[in-house]
Backbone atoms as SQL, in Angstrom:
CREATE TABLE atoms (id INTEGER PRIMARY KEY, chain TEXT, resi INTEGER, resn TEXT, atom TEXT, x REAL, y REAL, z REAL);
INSERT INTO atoms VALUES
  (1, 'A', 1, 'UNK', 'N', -64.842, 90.603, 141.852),
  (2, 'A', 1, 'UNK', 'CA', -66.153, 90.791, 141.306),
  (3, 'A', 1, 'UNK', 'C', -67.164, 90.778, 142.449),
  (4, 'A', 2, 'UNK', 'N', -68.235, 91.699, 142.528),
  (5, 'A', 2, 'UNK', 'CA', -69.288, 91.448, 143.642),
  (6, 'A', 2, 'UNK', 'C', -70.146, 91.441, 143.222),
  (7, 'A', 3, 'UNK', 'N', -71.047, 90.358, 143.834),
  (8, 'A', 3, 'UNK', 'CA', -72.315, 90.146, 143.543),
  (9, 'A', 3, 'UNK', 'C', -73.079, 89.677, 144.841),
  (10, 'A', 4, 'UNK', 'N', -74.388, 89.418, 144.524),
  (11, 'A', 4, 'UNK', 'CA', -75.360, 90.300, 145.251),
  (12, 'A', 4, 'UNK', 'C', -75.636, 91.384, 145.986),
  (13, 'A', 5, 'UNK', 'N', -75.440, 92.610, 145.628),
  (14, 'A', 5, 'UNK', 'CA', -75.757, 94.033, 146.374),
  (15, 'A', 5, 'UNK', 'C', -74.243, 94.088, 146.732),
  (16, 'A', 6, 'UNK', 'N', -73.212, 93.789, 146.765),
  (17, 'A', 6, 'UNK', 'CA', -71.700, 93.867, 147.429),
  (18, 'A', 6, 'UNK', 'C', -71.093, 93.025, 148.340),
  (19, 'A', 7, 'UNK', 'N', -72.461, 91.457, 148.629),
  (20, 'A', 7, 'UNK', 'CA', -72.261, 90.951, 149.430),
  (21, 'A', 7, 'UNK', 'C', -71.635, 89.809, 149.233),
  (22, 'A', 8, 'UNK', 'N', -70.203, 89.243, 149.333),
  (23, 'A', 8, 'UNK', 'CA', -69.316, 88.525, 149.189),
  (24, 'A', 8, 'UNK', 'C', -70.034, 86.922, 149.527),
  (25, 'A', 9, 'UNK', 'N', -70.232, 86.037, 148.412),
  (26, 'A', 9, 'UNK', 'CA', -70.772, 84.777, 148.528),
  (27, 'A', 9, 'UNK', 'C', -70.267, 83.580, 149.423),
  (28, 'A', 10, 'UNK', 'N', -68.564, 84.038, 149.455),
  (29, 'A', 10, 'UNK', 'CA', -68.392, 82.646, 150.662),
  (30, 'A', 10, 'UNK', 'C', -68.570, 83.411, 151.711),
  (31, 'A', 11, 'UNK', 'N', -69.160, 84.328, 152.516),
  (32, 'A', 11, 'UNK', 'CA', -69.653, 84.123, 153.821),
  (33, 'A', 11, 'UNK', 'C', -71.364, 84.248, 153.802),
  (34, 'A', 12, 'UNK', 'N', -72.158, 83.586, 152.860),
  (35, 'A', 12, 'UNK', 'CA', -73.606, 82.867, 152.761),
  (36, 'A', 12, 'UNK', 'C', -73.707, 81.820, 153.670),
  (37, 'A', 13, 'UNK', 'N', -72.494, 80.557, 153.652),
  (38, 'A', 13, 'UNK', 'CA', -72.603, 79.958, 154.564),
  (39, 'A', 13, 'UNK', 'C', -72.783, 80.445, 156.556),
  (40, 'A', 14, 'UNK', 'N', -71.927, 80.946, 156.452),
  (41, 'A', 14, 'UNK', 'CA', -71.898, 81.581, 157.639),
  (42, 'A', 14, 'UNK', 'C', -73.484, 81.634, 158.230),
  (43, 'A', 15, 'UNK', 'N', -74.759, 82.088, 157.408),
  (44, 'A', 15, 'UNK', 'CA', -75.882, 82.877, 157.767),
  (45, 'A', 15, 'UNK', 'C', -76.741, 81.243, 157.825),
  (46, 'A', 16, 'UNK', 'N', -76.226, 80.367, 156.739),
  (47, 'A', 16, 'UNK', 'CA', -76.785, 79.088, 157.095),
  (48, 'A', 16, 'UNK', 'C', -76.547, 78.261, 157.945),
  (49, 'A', 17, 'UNK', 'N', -75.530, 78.770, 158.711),
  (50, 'A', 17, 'UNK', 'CA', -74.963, 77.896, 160.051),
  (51, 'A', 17, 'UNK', 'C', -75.377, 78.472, 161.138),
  (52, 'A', 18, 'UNK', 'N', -75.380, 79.721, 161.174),
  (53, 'A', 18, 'UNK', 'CA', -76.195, 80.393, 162.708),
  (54, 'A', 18, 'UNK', 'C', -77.572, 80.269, 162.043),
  (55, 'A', 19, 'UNK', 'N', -78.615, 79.790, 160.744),
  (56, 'A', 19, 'UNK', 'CA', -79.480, 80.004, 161.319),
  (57, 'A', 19, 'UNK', 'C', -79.972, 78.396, 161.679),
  (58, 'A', 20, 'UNK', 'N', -79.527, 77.318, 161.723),
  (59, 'A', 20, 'UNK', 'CA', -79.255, 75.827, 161.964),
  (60, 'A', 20, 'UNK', 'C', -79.074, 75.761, 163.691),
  (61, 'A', 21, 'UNK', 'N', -77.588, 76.602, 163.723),
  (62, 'A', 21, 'UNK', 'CA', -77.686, 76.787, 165.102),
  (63, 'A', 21, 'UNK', 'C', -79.015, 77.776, 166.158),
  (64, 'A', 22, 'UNK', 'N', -79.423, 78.035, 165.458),
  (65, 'A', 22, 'UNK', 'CA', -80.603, 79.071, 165.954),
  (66, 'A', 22, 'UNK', 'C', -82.188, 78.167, 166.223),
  (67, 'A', 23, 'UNK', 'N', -82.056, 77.023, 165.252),
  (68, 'A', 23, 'UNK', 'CA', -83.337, 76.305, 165.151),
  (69, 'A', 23, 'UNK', 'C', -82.790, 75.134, 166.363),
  (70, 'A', 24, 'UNK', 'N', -81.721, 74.706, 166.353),
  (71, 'A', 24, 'UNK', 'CA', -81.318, 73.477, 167.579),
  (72, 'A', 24, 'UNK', 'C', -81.805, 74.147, 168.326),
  (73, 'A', 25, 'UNK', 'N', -81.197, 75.507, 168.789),
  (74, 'A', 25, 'UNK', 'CA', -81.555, 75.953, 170.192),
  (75, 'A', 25, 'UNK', 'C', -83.036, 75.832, 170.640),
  (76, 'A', 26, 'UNK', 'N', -83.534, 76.415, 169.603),
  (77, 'A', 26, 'UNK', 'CA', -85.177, 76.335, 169.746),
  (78, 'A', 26, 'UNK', 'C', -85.522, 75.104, 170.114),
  (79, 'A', 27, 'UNK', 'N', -85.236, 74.065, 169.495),
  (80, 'A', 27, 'UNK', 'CA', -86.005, 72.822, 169.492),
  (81, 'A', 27, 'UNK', 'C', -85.284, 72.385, 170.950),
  (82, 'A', 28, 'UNK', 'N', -84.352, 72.546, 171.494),
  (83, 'A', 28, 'UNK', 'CA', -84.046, 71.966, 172.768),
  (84, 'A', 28, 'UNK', 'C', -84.684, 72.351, 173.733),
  (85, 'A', 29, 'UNK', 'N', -84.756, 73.976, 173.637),
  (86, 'A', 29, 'UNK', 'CA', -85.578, 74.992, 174.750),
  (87, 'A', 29, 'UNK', 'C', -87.181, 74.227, 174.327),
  (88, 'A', 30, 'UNK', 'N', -87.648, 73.671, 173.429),
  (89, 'A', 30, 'UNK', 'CA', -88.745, 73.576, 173.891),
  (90, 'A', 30, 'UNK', 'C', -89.144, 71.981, 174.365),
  (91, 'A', 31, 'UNK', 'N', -88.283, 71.344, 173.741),
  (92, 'A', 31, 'UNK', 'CA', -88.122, 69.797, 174.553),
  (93, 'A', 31, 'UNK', 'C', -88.303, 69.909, 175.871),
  (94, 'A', 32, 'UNK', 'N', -87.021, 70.928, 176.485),
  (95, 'A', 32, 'UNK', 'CA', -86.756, 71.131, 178.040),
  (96, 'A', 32, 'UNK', 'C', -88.226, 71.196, 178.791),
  (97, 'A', 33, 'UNK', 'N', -88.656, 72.528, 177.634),
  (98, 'A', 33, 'UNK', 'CA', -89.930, 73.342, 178.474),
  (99, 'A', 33, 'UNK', 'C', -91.854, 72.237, 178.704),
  (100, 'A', 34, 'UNK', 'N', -91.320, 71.573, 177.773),
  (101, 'A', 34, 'UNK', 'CA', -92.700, 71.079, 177.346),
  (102, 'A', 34, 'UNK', 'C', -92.305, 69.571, 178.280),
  (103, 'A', 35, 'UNK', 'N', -91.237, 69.317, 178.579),
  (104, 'A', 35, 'UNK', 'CA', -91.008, 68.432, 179.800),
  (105, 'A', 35, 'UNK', 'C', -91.281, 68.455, 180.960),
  (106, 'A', 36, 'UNK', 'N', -91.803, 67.375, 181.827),
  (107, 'A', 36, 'UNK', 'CA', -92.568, 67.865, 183.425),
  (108, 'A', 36, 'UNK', 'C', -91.578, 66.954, 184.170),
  (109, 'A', 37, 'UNK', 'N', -90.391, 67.510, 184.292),
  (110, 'A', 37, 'UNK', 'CA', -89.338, 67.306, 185.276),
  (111, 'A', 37, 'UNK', 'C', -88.907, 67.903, 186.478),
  (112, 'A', 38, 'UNK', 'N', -89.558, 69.108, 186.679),
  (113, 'A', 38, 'UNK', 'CA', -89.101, 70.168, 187.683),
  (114, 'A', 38, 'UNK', 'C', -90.656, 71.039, 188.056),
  (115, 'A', 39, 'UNK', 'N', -91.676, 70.799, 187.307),
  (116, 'A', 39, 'UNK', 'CA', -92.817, 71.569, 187.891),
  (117, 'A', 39, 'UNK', 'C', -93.280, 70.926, 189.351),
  (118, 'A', 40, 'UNK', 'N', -94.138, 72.139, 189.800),
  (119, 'A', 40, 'UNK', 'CA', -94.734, 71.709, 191.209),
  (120, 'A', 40, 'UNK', 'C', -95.521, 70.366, 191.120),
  (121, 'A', 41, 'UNK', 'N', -95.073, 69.686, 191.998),
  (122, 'A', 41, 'UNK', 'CA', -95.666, 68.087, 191.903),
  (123, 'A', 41, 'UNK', 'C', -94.784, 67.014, 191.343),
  (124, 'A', 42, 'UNK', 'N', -93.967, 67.289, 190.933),
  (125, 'A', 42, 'UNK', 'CA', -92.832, 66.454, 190.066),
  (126, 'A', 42, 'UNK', 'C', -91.944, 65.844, 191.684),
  (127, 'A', 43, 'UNK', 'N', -92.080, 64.525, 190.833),
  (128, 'A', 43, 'UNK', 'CA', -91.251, 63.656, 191.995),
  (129, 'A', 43, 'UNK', 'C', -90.225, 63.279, 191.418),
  (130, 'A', 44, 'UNK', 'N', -88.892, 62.957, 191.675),
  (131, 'A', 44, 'UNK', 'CA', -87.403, 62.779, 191.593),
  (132, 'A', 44, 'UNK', 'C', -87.783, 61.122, 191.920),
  (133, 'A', 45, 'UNK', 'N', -86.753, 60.054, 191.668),
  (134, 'A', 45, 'UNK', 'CA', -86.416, 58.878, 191.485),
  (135, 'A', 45, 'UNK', 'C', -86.672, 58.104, 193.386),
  (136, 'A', 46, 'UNK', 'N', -86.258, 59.317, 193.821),
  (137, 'A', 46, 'UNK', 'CA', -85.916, 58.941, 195.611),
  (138, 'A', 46, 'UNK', 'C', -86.761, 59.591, 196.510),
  (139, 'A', 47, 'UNK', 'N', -87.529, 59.761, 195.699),
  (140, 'A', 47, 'UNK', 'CA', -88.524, 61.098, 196.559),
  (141, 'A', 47, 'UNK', 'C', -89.868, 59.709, 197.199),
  (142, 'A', 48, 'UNK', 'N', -90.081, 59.110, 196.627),
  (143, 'A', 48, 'UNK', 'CA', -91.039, 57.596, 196.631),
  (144, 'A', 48, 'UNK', 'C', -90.593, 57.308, 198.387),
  (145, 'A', 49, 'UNK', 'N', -89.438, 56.938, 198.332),
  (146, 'A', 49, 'UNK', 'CA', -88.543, 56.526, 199.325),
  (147, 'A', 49, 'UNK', 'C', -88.570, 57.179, 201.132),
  (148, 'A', 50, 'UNK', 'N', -87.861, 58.424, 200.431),
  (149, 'A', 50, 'UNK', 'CA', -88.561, 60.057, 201.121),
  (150, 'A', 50, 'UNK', 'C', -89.723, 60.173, 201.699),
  (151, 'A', 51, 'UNK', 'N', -90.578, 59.972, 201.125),
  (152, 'A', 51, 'UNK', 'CA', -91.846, 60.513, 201.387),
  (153, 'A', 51, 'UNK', 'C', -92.701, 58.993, 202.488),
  (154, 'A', 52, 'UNK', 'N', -91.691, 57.552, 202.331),
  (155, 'A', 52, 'UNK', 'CA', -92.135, 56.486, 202.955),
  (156, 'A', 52, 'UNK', 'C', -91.339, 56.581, 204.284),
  (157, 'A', 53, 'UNK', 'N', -90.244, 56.997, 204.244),
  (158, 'A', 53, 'UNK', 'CA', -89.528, 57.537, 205.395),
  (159, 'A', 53, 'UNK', 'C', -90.246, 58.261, 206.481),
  (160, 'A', 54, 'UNK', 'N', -90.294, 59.496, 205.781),
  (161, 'A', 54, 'UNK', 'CA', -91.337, 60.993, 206.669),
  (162, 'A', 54, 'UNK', 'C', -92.896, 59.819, 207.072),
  (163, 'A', 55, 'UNK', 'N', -93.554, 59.443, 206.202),
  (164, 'A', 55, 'UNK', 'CA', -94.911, 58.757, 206.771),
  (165, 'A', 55, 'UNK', 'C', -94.408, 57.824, 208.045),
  (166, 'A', 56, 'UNK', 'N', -93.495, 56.791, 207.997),
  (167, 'A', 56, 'UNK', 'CA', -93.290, 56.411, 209.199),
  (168, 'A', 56, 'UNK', 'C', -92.729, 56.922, 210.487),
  (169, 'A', 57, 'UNK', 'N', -91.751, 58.023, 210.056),
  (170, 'A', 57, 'UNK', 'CA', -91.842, 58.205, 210.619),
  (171, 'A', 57, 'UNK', 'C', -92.764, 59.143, 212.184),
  (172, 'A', 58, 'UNK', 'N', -93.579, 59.500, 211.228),
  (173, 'A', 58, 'UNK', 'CA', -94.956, 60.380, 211.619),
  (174, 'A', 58, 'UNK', 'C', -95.576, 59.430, 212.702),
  (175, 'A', 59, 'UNK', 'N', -95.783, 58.276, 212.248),
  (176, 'A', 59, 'UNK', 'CA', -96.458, 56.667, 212.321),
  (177, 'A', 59, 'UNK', 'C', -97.946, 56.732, 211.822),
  (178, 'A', 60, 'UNK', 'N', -97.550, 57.366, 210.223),
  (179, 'A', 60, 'UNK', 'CA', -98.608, 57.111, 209.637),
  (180, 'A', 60, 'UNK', 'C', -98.983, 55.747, 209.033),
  (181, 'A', 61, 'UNK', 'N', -97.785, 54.716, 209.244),
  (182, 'A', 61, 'UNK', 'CA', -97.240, 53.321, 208.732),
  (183, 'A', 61, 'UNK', 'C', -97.063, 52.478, 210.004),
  (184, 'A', 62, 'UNK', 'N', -97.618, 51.846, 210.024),
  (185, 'A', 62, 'UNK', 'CA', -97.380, 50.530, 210.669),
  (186, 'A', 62, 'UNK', 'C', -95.724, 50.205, 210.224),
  (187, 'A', 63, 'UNK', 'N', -95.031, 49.269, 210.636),
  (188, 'A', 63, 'UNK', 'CA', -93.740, 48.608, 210.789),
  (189, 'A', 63, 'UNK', 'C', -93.838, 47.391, 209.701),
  (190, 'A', 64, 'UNK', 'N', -95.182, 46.486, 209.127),
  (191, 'A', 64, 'UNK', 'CA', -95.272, 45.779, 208.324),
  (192, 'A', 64, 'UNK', 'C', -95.599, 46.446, 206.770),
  (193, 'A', 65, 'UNK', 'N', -96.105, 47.814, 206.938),
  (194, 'A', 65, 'UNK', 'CA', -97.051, 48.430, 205.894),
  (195, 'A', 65, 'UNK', 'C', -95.546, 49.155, 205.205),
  (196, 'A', 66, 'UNK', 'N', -94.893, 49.701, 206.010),
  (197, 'A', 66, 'UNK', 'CA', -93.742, 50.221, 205.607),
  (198, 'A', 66, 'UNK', 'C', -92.757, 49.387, 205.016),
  (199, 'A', 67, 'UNK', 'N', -92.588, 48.423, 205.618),
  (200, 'A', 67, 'UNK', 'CA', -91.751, 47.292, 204.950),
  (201, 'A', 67, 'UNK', 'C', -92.251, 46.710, 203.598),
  (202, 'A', 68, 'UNK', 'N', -93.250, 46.618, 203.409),
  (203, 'A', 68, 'UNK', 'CA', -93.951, 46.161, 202.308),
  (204, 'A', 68, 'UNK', 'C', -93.885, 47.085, 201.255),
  (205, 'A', 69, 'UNK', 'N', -94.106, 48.389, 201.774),
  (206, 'A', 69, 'UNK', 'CA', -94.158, 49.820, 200.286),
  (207, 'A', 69, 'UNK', 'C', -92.228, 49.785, 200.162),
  (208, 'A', 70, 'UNK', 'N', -91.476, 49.410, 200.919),
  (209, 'A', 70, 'UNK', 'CA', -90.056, 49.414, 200.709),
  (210, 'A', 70, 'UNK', 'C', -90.240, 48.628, 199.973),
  (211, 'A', 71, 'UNK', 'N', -90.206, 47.172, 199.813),
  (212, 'A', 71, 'UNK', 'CA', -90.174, 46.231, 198.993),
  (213, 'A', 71, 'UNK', 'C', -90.866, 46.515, 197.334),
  (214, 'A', 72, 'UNK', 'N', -92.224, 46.694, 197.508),
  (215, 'A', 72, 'UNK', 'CA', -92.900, 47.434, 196.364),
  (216, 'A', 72, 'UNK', 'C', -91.699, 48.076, 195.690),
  (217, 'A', 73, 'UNK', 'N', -90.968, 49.673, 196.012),
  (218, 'A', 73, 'UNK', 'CA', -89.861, 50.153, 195.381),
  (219, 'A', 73, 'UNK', 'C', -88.925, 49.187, 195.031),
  (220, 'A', 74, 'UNK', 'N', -88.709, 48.085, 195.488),
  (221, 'A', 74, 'UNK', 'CA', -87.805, 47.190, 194.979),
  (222, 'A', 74, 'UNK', 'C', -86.555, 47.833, 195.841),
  (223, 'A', 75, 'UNK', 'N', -86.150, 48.437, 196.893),
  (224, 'A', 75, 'UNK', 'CA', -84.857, 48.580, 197.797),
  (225, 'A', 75, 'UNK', 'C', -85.764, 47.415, 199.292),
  (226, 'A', 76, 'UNK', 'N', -84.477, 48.050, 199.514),
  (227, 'A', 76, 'UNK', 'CA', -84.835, 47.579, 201.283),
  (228, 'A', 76, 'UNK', 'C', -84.465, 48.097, 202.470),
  (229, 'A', 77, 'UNK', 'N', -85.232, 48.114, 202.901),
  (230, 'A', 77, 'UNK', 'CA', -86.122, 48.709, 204.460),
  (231, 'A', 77, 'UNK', 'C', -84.432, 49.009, 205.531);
């Protein structure tokens, strides 16, 4: 028997599962996008560290001033 227009009812699901899978995607792509993890200016976990490194070594840091912003991060010098 066919019904709706010839279109066989157990593959309805099918159209409700890609369009489920179609809305995750969306909502991840825009989590990702609307996240400021990777734009210009975005600092990484070690970049703090990095960037206390390069200043001394420049000798934009004193030897006490540097030791102290190490500590601040909570590692050590």
């Amino acid at each position: 028997m066919m019904w709706g227009n010839g279109m066989d009812p157990g593959w309805i699901w099918l159209y409700g599962l890609l369009a489920m899978a179609s809305l995750v995607v969306v909502i991840v792509w825009a989590v990702r996008a609307l996240r400021n993890d990777g734009g210009p200016g975005a600092t990484q976990p070690g970049d703090a560290r990095r960037i206390l490194d390069e200043r001394y070594a420049r000798g934009e840091l004193s030897a006490e001033q540097y030791r102290q912003q190490v500590a601040e991060l909570g590692e050590e010098p």
